[in-house]
C-alpha positions in Angstrom: 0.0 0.0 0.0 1.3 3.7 -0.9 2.5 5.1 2.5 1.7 8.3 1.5 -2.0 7.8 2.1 -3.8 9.7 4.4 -5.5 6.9 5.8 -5.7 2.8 4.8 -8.5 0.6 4.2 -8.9 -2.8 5.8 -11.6 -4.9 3.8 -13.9 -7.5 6.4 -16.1 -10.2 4.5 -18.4 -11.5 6.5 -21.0 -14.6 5.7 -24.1 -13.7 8.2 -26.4 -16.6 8.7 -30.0 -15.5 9.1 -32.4 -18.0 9.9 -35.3 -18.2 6.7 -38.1 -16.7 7.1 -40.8 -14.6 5.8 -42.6 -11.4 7.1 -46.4 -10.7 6.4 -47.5 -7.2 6.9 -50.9 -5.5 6.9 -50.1 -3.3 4.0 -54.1 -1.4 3.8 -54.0 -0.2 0.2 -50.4 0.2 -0.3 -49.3 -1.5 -3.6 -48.1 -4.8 -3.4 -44.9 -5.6 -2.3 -42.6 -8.9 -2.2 -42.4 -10.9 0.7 -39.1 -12.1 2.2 -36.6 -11.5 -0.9 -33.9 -10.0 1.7 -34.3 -13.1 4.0 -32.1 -16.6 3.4 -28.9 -18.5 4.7 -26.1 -17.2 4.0 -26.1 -13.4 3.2 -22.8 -12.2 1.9 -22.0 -8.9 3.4 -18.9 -7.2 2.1 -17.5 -4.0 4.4 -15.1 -1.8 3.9 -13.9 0.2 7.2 -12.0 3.5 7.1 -9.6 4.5 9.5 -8.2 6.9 10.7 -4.0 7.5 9.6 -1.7 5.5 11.8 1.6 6.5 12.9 4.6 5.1 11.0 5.7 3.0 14.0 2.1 1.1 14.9 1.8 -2.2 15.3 0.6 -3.8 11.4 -3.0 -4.6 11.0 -4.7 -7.5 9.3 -5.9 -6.5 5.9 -8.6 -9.3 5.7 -10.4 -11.0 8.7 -12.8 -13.6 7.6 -15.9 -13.7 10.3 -18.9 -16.4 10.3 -22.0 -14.5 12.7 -25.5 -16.7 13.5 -27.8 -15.9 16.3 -25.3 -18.2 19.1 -22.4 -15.8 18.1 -22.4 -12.4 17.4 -19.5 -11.0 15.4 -17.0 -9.5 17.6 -17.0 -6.2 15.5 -14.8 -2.8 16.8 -15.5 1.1 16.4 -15.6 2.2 13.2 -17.8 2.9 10.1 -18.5 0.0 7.8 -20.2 0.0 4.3 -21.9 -3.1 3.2 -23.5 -4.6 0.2 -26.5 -7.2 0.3 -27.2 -9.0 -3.1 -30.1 -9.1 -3.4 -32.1 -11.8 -6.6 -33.3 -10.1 -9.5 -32.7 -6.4 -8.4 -29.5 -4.0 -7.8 -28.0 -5.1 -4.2 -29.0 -3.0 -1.5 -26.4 -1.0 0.7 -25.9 0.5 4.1 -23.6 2.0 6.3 -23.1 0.9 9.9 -21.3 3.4 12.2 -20.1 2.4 15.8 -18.9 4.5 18.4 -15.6 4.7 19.9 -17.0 3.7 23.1 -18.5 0.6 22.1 -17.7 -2.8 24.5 -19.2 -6.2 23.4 -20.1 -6.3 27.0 -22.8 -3.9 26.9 -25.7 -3.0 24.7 -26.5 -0.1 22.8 -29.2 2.2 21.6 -29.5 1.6 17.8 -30.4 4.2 15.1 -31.6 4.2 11.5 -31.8 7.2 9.7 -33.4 7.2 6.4 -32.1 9.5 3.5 -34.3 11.7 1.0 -34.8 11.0 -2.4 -31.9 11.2 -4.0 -29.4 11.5 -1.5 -27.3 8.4 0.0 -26.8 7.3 3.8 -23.0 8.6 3.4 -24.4 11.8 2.4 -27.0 11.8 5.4 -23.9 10.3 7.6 -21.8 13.1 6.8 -24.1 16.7 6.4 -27.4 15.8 8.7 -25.5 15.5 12.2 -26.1 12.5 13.8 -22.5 11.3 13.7 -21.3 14.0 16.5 -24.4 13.0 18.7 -23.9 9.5 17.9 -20.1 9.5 18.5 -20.7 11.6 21.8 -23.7 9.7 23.1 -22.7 6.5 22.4 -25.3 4.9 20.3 -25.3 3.0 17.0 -26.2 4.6 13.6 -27.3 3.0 10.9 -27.6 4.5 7.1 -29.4 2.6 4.7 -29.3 3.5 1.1 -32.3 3.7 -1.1 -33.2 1.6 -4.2 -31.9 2.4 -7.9 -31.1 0.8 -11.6 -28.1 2.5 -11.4 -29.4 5.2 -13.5 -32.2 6.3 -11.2 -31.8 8.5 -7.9 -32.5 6.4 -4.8 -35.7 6.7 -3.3 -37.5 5.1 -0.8 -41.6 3.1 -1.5 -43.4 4.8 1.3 -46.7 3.8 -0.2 -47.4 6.9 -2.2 -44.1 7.6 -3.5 -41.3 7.7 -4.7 -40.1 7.7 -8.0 -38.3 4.0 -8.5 -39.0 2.2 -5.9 -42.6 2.9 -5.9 -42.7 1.9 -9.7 -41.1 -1.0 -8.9 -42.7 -1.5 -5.7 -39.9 -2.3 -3.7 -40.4 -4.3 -0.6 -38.6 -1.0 1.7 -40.3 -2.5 4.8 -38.9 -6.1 4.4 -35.8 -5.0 4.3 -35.3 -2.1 7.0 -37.0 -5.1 9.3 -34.4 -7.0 7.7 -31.9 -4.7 8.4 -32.8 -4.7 12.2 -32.6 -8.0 12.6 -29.2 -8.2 11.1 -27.4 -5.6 12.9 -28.8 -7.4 16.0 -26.5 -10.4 15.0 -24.0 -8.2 14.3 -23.3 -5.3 17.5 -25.0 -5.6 20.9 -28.5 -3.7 20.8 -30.3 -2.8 23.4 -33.5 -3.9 21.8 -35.6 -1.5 23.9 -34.2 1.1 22.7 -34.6 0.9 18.4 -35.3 4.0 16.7 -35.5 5.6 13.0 -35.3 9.4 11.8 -35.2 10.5 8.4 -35.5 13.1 6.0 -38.1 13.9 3.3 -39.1 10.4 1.4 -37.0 9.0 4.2 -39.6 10.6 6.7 -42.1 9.0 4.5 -40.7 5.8 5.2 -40.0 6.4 8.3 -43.8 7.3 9.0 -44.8 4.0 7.1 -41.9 1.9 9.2 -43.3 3.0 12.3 -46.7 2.2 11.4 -46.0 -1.1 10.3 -43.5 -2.0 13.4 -44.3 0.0 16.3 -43.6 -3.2 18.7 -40.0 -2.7 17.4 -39.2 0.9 17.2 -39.4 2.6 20.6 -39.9 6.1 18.6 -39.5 8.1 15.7 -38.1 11.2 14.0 -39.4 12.2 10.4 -38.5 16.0 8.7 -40.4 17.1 6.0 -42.4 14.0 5.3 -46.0 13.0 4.7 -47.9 9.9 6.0 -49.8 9.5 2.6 -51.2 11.3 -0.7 -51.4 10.1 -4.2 -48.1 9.0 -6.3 -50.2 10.0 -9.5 -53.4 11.6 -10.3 -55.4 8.5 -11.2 -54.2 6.8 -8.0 -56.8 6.4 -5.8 -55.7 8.0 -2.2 -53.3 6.5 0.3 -52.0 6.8 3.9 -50.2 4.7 6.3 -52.3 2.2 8.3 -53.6 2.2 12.1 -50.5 0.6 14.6 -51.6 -1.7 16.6 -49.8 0.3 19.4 -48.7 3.7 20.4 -45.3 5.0 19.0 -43.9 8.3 20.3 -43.1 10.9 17.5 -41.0 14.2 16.9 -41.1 16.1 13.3 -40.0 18.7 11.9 -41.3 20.9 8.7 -40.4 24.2 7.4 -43.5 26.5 6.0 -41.7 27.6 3.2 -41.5 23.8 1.8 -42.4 23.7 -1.7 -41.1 20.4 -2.5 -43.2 18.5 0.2 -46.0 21.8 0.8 -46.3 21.9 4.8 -50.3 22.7 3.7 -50.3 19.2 1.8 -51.1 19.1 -2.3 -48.8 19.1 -5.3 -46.0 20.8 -5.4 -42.6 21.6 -7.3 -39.2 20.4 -7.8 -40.0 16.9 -6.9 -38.9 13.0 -7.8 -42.4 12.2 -8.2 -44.0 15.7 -10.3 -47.6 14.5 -10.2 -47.5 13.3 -6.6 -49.6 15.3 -4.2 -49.0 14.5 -0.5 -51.3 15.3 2.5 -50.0 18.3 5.1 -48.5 18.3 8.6 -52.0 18.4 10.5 -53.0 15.3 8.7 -49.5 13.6 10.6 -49.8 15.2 13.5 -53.7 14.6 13.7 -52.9 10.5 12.9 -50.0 10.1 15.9 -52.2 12.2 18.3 -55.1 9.5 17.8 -52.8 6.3 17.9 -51.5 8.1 21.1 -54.3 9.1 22.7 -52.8 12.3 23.1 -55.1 15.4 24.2 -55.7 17.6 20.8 -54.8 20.7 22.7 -50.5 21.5 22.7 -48.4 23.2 24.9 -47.0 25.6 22.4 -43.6 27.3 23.0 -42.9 30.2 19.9 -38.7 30.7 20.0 -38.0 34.3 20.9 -36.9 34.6 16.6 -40.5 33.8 16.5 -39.0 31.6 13.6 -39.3 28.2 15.6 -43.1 27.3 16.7 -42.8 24.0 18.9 -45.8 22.4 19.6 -46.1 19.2 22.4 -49.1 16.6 22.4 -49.0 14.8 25.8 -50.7 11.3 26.5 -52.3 11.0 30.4 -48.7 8.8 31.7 -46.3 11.2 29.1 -45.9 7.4 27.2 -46.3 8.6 23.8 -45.7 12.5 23.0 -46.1 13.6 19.7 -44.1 16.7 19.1 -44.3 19.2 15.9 -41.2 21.9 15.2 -42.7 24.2 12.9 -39.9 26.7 11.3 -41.3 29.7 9.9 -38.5 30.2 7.3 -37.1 27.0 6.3 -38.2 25.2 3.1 -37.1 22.1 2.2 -34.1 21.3 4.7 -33.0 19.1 7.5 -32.2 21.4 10.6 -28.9 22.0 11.6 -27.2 20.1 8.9 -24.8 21.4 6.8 -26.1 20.3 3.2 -27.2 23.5 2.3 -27.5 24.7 -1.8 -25.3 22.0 -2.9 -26.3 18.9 -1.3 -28.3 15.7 -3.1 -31.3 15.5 -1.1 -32.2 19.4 -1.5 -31.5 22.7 -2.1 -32.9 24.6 0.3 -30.7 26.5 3.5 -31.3 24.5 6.7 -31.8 26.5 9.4 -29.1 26.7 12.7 -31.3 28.0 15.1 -32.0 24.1 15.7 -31.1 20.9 15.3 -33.0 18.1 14.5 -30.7 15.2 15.4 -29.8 16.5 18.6 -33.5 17.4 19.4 -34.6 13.9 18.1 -31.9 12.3 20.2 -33.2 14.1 23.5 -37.1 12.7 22.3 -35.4 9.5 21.7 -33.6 9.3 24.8 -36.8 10.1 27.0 -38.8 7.1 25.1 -37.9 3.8 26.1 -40.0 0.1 25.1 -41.5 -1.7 27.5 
């Protein structure tokens, strides 16, 4: 390897047994997807881990480590951030990126993190602009990035039932495989499986919304930004939403009034994946968590003293389940406190720094525990 690299890679291949099995989910009217196509024994998982540059008299490391993880023995993984690839029949493999602190120990268990990207923007782009890594890396908790679906000549996108672009055409089975995705990483780093949680962004709140109604027993709560929990992929299309959880699942979002890309008042909008999609508006959301709840209607609302941040807090009687709206007066379409800005994949509006979302989510997150 050329010593004058910043920085060396060590490549890990790992062959993760999963068990076979299938999951059946009560979809309501969202199109059709595949059962089971990311479940079998053995998955080949290929990750690469970055590190940082080591001084020229440290001891040598291995450049391959062959690992063999089932449910009786977890894989004996160290701090770092790993990108893997799961092939996956008859469609581009899937990827994700698996970030663990520096103060991770096998002998304890760990809070465990999805966030889910917007359309066209990649995990390693969420991983690097949106945050999470400093809370995560400060905290102490396990991220996990998940990439999109694409033909390799599509943008990545997310099916959260009403959208978007490919893999709502295609009808991508997204829920299969974030459940997938759970119970992989379980076999993989010790998770405190109490404490499972998914933000995301934009489609990626979309999912996230869908996700959380379709696996509320898992997820302890959720974070969504600029999202929608249904509407109509195309005018024809008759109109969707997430379905009814069979349980309470505490939730925080976030949505700038300036939005035109997913409209804070709901409808069609502009610069868009989907064009003809329209998408129903932030009360609708707020209205549907509130119910599964059983949260009073009436909020303690706190306006910032910018008068630019309106926060409003839905309490249950026992403070179980909060649902918890940030409205930003002058944001569009933007993921608070990143740093994505103009030039960034998943948008191209200014985020605003009066906030931020991950750290707020991870202080929602942190007060919400399953039972």
């Amino acid at each position: 390897m050329n010593k004058t690299m910043p920085s060396y890679w060590k490549t890990v291949f790992i062959i993760l047994f999963v068990a076979t099995s299938s999951f059946s989910f009560a979809a309501g009217s969202a199109p059709a997807q595949p059962a089971g196509q990311y479940l079998g024994a053995p998955v080949l998982l290929k990750a690469e881990v970055k590190t940082p540059a080591r001084p020229k008299n440290a001891a040598p490391v291995p450049t391959g480590v062959w690992l063999i993880a089932s449910s009786n023995t977890p894989w004996k993984c160290a701090p770092g951030t790993y990108s893997f690839e799961i092939p996956v029949p008859n469609q581009s493999n899937r990827t994700f990126t698996l970030f663990i602190p520096s103060k991770y120990s096998s002998s304890s268990v760990y809070p465990l993190v999805f966030f889910c990207h917007g359309g066209g923007g990649t995990g390693q782009n969420a991983m690097n602009h949106y945050g999470w890594q400093t809370v995560a890396e400060r905290e102490g908790f396990i991220m996990v990035y998940p990439d999109g679906s694409t033909d390799g000549q599509s943008k990545r996108t997310w099916n959260a039932g009403h959208g978007c672009g490919y893999a709502w055409e295609k009808r991508i089975d997204d829920i299969g495989f974030l459940s997938f995705l759970i119970g992989a990483i379980k076999q993989m780093v010790k998770i405190d499986s109490s404490r499972i949680y998914c933000a995301g962004f934009s489609n990626g709140a979309m999912m996230t919304h869908y996700l959380g109604s379709m696996i509320p027993g898992i997820l302890a709560a959720i974070s969504t930004c600029a999202g929608s929990i249904g509407g109509q992929a195309i005018p024809q299309a008759s109109y969707w939403s997430i379905p009814t959880p069979k349980c309470p699942l505490p939730v925080i979002d976030f949505h700038g009034k300036l939005d035109d890309e997913v409209s804070y008042f709901g409808g069609k909008h502009t610069n868009t994946i989907d064009p003809n999609r329209s998408d129903s508006n932030v009360n609708d959301a707020i209205a549907f968590w509130v119910k599964v709840n059983g949260c009073s209607h009436i909020p303690k609302c706190v306006v910032s003293g910018s008068s630019n941040i309106i926060t409003d807090t839905y309490s249950n009687a026992n403070d179980s389940a909060a649902v918890v709206l940030y409205t930003i007066e002058n944001q569009a379409h933007a993921y608070p406190g990143s740093t994505l800005g103009a030039m960034g994949a998943d948008s191209a509006a200014t985020p605003t720094q009066e906030i931020s979302a991950a750290e707020l989510s991870w202080s929602f997150f942190k007060a919400h525990k399953k039972k």
